[in-house]
GULOKOL-739997 format. One line per field, with one value per residue: residue number from 1; residue in three letters; y, x, z of N, C-alpha, C in turn. Coordinates in nm, 2 decimals. Example, Ala and Ser with C-alpha at 12.3 -4.5 7.8 and 13.67 -1.06 7.14 Angstrom:
BEGIN
resi	(1/2)
resn	(ALA/SER)
nv	(-0.57/-0.22)
nu	(1.32/1.28)
nw	(0.78/0.71)
cav	(-0.45/-0.11)
cau	(1.23/1.37)
caw	(0.78/0.71)
cv	(-0.33/0.00)
cu	(1.32/1.29)
cw	(0.78/0.79)
***
This chain:
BEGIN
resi	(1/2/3/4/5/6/7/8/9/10/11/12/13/14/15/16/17/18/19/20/21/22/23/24/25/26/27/28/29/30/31/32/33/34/35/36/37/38/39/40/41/42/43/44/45/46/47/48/49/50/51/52/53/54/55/56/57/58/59/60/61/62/63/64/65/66/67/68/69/70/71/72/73/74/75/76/77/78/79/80/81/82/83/84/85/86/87/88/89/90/91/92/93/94/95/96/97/98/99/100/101/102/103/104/105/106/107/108/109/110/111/112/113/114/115/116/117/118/119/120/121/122/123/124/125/126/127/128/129/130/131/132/133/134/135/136/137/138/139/140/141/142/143/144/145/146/147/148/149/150/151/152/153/154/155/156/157/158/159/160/161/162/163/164/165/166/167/168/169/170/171/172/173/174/175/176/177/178/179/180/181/182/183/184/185/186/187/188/189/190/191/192/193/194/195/196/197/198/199/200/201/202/203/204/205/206/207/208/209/210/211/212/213/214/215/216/217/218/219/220/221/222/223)
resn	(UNK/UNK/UNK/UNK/UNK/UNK/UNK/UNK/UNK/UNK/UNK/UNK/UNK/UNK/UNK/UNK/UNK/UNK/UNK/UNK/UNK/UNK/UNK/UNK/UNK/UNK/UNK/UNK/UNK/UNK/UNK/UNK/UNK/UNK/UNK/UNK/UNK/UNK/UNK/UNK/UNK/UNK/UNK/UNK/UNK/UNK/UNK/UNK/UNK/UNK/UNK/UNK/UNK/UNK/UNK/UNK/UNK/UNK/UNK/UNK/UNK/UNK/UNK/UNK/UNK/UNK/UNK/UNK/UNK/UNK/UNK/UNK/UNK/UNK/UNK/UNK/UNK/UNK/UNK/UNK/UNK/UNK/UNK/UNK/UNK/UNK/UNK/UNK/UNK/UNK/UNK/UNK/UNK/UNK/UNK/UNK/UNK/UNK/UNK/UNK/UNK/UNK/UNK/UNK/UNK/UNK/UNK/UNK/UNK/UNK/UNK/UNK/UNK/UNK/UNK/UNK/UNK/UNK/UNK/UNK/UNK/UNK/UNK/UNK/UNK/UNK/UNK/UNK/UNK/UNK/UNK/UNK/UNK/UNK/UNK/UNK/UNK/UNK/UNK/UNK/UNK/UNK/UNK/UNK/UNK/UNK/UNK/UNK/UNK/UNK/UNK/UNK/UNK/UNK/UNK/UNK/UNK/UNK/UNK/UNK/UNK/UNK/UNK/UNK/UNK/UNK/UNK/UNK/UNK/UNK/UNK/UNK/UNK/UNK/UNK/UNK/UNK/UNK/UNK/UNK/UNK/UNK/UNK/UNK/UNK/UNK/UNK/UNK/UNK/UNK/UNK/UNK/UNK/UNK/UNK/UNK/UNK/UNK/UNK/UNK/UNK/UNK/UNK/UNK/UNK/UNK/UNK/UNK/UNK/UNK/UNK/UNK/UNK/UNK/UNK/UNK/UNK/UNK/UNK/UNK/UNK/UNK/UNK)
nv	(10.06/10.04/9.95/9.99/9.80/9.74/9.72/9.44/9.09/9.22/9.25/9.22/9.33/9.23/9.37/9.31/9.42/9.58/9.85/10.07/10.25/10.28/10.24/10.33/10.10/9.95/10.07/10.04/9.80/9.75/9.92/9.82/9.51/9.57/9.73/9.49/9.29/9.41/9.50/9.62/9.73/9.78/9.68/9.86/9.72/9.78/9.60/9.52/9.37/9.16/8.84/8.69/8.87/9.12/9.41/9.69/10.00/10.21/10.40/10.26/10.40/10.62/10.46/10.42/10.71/10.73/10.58/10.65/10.91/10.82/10.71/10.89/11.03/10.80/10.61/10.36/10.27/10.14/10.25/10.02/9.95/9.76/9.58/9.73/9.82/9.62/9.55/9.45/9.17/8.91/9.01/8.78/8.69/8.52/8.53/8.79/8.81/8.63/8.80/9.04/8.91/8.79/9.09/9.11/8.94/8.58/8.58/8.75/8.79/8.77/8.87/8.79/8.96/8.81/8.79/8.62/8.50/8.50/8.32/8.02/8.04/7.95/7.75/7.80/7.96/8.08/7.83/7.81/7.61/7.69/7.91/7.88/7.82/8.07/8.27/8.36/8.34/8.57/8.60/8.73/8.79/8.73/8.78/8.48/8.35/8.04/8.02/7.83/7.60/7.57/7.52/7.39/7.06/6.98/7.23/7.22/7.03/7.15/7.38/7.38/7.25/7.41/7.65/7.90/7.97/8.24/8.51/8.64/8.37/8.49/8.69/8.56/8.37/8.31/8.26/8.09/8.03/7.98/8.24/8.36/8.66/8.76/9.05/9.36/9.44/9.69/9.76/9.84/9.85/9.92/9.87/9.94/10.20/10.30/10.31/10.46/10.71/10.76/10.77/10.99/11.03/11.14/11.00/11.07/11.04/10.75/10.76/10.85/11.20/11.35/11.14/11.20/11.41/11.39/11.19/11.37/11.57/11.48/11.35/11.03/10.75/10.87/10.71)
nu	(10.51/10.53/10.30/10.24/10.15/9.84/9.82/9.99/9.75/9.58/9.29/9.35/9.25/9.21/9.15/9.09/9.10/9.03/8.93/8.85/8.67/8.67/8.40/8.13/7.97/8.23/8.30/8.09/8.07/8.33/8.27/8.11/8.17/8.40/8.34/8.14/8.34/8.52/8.73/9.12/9.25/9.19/9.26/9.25/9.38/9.48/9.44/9.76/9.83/9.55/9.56/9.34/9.20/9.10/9.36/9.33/9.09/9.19/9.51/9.75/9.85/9.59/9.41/9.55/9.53/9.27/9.18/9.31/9.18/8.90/8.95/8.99/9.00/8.91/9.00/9.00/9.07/9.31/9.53/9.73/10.01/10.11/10.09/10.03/10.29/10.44/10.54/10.50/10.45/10.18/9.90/9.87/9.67/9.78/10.06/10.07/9.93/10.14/10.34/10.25/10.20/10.46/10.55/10.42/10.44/10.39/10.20/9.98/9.69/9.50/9.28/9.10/8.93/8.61/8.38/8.07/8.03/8.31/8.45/8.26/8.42/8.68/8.84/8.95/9.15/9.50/9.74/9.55/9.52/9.70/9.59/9.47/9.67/9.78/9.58/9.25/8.91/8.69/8.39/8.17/7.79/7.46/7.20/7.03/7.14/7.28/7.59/7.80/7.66/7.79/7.99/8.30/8.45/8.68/8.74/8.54/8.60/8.81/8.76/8.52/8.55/8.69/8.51/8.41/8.19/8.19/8.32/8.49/8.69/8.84/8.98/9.13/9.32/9.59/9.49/9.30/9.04/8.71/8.49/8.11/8.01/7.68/7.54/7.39/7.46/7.53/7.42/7.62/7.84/8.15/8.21/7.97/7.96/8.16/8.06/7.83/7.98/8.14/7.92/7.82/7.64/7.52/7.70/7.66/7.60/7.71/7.97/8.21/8.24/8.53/8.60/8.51/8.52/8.80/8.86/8.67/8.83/9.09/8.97/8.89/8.77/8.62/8.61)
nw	(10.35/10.68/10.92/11.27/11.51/11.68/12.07/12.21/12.18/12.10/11.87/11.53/11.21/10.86/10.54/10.22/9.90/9.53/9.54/9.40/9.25/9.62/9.81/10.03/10.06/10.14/10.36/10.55/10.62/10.66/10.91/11.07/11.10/11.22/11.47/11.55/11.64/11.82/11.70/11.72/11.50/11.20/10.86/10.55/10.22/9.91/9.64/9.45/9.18/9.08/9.12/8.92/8.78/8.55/8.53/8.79/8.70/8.79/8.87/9.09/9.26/9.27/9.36/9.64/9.76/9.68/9.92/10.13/10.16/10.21/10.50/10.67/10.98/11.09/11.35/11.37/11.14/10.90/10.66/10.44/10.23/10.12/9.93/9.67/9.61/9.58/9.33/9.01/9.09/9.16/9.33/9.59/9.87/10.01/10.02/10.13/10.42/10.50/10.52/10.70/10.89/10.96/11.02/11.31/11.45/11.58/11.78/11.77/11.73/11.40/11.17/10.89/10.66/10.46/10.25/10.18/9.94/9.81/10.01/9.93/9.70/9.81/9.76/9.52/9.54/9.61/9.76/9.95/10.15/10.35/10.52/10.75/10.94/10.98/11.02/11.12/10.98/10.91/10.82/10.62/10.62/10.50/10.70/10.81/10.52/10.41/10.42/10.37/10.21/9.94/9.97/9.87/9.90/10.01/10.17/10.35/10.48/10.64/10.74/10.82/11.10/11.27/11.36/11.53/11.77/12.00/11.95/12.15/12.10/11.88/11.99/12.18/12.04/11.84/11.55/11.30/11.34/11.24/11.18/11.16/11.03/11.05/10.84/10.74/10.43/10.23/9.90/9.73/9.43/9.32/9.01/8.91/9.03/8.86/8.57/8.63/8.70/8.40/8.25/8.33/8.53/8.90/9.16/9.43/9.77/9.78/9.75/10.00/10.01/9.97/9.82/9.58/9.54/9.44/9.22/9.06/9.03/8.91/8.69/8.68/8.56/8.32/8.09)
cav	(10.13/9.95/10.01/9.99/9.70/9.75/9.65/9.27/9.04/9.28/9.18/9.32/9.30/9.29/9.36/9.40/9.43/9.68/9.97/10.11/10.32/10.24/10.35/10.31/9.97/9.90/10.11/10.05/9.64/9.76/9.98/9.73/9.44/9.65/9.74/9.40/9.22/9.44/9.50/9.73/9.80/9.73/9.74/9.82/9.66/9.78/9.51/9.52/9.29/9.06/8.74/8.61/8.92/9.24/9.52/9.75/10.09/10.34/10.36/10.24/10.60/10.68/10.38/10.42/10.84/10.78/10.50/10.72/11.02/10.77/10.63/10.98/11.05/10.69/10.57/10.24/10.21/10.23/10.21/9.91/9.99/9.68/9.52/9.82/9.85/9.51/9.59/9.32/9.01/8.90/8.98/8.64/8.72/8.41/8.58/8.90/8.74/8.60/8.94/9.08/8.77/8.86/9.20/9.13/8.80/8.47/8.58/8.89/8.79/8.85/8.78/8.81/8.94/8.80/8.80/8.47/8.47/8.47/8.24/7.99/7.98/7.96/7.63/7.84/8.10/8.01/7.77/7.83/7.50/7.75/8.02/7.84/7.87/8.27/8.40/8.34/8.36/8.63/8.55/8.81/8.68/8.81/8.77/8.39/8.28/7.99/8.02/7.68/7.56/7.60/7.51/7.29/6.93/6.98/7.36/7.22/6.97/7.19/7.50/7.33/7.21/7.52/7.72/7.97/8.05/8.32/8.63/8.59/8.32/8.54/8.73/8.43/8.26/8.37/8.20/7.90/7.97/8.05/8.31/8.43/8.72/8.81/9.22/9.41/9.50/9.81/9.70/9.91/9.81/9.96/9.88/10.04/10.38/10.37/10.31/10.57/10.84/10.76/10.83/11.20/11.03/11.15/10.95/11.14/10.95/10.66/10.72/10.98/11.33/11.30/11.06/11.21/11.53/11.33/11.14/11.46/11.67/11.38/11.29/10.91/10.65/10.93/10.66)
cau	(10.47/10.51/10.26/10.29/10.05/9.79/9.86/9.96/9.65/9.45/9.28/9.39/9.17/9.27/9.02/9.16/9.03/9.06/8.91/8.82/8.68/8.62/8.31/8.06/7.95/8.33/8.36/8.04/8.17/8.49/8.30/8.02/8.24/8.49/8.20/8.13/8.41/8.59/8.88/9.15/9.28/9.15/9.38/9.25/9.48/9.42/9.48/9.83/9.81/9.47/9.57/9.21/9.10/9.23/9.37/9.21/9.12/9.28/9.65/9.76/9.84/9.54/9.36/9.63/9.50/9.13/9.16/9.34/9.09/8.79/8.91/9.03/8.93/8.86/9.14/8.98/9.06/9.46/9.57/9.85/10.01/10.22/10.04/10.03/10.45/10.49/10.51/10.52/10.43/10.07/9.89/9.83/9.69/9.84/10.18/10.02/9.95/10.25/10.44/10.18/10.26/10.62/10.57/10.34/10.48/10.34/10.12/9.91/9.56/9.47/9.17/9.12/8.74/8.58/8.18/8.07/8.07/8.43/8.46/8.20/8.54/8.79/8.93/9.02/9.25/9.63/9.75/9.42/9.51/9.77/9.55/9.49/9.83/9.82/9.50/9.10/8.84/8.54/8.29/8.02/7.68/7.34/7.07/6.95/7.19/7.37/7.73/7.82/7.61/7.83/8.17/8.39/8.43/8.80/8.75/8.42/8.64/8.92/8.70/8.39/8.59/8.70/8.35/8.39/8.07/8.18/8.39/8.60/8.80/8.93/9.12/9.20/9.35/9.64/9.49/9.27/8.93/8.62/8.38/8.04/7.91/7.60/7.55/7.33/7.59/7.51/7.43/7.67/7.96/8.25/8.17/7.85/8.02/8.26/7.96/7.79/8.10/8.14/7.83/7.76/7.53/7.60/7.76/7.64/7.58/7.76/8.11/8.21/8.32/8.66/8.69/8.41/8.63/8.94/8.79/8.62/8.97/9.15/8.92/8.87/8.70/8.51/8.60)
caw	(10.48/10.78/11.04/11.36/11.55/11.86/12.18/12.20/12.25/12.06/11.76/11.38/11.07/10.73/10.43/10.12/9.77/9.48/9.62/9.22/9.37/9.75/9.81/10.08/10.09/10.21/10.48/10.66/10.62/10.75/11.00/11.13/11.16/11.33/11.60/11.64/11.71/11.90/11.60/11.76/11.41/11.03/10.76/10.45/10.20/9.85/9.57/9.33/9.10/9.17/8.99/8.86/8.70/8.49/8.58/8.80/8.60/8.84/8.94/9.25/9.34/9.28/9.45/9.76/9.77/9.76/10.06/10.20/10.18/10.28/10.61/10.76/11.08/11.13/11.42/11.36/10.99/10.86/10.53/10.44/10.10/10.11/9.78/9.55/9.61/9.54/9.20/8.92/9.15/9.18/9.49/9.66/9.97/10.16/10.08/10.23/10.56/10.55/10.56/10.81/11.02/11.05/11.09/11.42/11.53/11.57/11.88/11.76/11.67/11.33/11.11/10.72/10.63/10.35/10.18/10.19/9.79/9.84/10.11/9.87/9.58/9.89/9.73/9.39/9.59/9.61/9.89/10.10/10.32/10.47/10.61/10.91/11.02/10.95/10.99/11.14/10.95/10.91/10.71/10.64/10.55/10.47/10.76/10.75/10.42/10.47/10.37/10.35/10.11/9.80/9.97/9.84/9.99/10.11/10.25/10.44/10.61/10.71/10.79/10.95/11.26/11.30/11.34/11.68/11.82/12.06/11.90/12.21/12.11/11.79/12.06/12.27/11.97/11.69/11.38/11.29/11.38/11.13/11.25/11.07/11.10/10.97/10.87/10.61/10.35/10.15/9.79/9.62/9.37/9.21/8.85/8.90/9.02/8.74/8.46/8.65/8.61/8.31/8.19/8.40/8.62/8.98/9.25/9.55/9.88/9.72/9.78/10.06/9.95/9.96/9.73/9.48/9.49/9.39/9.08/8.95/8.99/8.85/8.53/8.69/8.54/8.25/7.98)
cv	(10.02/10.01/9.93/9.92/9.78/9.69/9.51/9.23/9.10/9.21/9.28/9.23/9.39/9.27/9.45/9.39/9.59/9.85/10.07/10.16/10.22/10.34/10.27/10.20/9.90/9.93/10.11/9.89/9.69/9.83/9.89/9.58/9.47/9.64/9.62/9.29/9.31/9.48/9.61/9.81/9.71/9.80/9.74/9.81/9.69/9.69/9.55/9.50/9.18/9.00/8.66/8.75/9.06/9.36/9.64/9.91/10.17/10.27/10.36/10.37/10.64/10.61/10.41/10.62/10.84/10.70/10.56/10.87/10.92/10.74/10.77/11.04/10.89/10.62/10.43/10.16/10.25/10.11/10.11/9.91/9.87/9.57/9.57/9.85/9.79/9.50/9.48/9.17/9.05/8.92/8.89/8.69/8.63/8.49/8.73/8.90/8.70/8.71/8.97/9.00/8.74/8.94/9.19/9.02/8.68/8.48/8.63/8.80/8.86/8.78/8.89/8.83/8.95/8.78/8.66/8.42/8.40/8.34/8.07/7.90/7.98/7.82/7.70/7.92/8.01/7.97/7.80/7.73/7.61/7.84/8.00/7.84/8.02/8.34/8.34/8.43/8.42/8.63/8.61/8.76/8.79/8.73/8.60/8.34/8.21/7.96/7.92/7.60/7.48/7.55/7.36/7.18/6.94/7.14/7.28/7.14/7.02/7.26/7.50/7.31/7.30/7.68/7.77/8.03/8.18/8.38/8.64/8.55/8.38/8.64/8.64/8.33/8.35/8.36/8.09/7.88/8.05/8.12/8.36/8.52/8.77/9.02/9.23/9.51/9.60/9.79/9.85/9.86/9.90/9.97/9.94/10.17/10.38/10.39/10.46/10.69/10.84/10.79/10.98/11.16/11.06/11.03/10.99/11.03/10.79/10.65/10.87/11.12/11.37/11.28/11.09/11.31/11.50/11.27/11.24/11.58/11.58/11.34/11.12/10.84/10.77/10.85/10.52)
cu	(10.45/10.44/10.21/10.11/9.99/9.84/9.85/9.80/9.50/9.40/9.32/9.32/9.24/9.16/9.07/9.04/9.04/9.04/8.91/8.71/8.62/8.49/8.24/8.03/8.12/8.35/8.22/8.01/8.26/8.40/8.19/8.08/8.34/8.46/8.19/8.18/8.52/8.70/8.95/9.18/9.25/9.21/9.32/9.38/9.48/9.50/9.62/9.82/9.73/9.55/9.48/9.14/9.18/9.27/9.32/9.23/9.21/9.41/9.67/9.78/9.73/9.40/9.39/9.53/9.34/9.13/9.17/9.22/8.95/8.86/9.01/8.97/8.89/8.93/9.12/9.05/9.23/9.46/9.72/9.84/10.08/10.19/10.06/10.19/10.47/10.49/10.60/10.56/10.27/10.06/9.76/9.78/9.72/9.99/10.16/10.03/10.04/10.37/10.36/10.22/10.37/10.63/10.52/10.38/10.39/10.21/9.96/9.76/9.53/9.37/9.14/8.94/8.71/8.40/8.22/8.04/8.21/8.48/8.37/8.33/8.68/8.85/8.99/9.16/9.42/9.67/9.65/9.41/9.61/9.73/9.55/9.58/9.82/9.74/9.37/9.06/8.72/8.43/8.14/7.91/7.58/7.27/7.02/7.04/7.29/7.50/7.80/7.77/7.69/7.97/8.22/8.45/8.59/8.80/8.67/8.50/8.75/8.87/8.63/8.41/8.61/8.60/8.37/8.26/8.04/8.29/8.52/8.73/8.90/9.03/9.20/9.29/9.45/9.57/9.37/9.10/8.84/8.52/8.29/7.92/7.80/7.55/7.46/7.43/7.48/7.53/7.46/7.78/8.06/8.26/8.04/7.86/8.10/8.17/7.90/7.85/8.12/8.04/7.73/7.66/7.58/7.62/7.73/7.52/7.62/7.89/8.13/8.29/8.44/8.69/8.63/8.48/8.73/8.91/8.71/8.74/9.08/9.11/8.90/8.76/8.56/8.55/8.61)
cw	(10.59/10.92/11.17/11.44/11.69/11.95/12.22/12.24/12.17/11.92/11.59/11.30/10.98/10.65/10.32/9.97/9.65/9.47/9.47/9.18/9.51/9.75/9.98/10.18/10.12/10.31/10.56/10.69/10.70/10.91/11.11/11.15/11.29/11.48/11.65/11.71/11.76/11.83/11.62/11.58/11.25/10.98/10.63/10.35/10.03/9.73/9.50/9.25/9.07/9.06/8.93/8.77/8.62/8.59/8.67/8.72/8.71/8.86/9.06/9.29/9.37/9.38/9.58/9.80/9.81/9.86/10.14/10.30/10.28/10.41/10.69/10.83/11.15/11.22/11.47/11.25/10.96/10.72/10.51/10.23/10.06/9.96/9.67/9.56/9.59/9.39/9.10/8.93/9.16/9.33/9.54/9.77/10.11/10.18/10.13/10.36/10.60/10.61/10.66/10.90/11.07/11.08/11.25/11.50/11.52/11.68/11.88/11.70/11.54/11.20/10.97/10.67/10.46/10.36/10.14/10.01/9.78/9.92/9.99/9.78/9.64/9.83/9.62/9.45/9.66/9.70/10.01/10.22/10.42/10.56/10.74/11.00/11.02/11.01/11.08/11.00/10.90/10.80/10.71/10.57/10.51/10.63/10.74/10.57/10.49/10.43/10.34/10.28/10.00/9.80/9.97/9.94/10.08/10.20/10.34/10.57/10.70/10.82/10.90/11.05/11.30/11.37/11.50/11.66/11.91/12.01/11.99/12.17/11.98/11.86/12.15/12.17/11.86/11.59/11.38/11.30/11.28/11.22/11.14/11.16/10.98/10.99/10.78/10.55/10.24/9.97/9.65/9.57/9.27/9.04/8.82/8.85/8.87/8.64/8.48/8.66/8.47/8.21/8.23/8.49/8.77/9.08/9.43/9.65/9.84/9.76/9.87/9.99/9.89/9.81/9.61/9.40/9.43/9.28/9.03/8.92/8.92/8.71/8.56/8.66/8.41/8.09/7.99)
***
């Protein structure tokens, strides 16, 4: 699915991950970043093939369906299926970017959000010196934690120069610059809900409706 970019100049976020189920704690990250940098359009992206970890349990159909259901009504939030169709390649997300980055041109502002866990093991992740050419940035934190800490001696020197102080320059700029924002992320996880379906316990105010309805008419994740 190829979807169709905001108006030059504007900014585009991508935020991917396996979405096994999406619940909650993704979309008020997707929706409180969004808010504060101004993000005409966030793409959730949902994983194919991660290549550091197993499988995820649902089928991408069925991943791509509940994303779907969660971010409707949202004309902030659009779904990008371009991982889960890539079917029987790992999904890298430099060669992700890279497709995004031809579809929108070389101009378009576009910034890659990650949890500063993530951000922490940015040297393990495949060709990470090339982001900088592709992408900014975003780097969600906790309140007062310092992200930096933990990061590996060749990310710190690439990244650290990089460090925009004003949100701004992520639309003033295609690519290249690290931004952190700090949010209070919603301490909910995926392998939780699944344990907790799986064992009859309910899910309610955890993952929105939608998607509660579609994993209890489906039989997802009850083994």
């Amino acid at each position: 699915m190829l979807l169709e970019p905001p108006v030059s100049g504007t900014l585009i976020g991508i935020l991917g991950g396996t979405f096994d189920p999406i619940h909650y704690g993704h979309l008020r990250l997707a929706e409180e970043v969004g808010e504060a940098l101004d993000i005409a359009q966030l793409r959730l992206i949902p994983a194919g093939q991660p290549p550091h970890r197993g499988a995820p349990r649902a089928s991408p159909a069925d991943r791509l369906a509940m994303t779907r259901l969660a971010i409707e009504g949202n004309a902030r939030l659009a779904l990008d299926d371009r991982e889960v169709n890539a079917r029987g390649r790992p999904s890298y997300t430099v060669t992700t970017l890279e497709a995004i980055r031809a579809d929108i041109g070389p101009q378009q502002p576009l910034a890659l959000l990650m949890g500063a866990d993530a951000f922490a093991g940015f040297a393990s992740w495949h060709r990470w010196q090339d982001f900088a050419g592709l992408t900014h940035l975003v780097v969600t934190t906790r309140p007062g934690h310092d992200a930096t800490a933990a990061l590996d001696t060749n990310v710190r020197e690439l990244w650290l120069s990089r460090v925009a102080d004003d949100a701004r320059r992520l639309h003033e700029q295609p690519c290249g610059c690290l931004y952190f924002l700090p949010i209070t992320a919603l301490d909910i996880s995926a392998s939780g809900l699944r344990e907790m379906i799986a064992t009859g316990r309910s899910t309610r105010y955890l993952l929105p409706e939608p998607v509660r309805g579609y994993i209890e008419a489906n039989g997802l994740y009850r083994t």
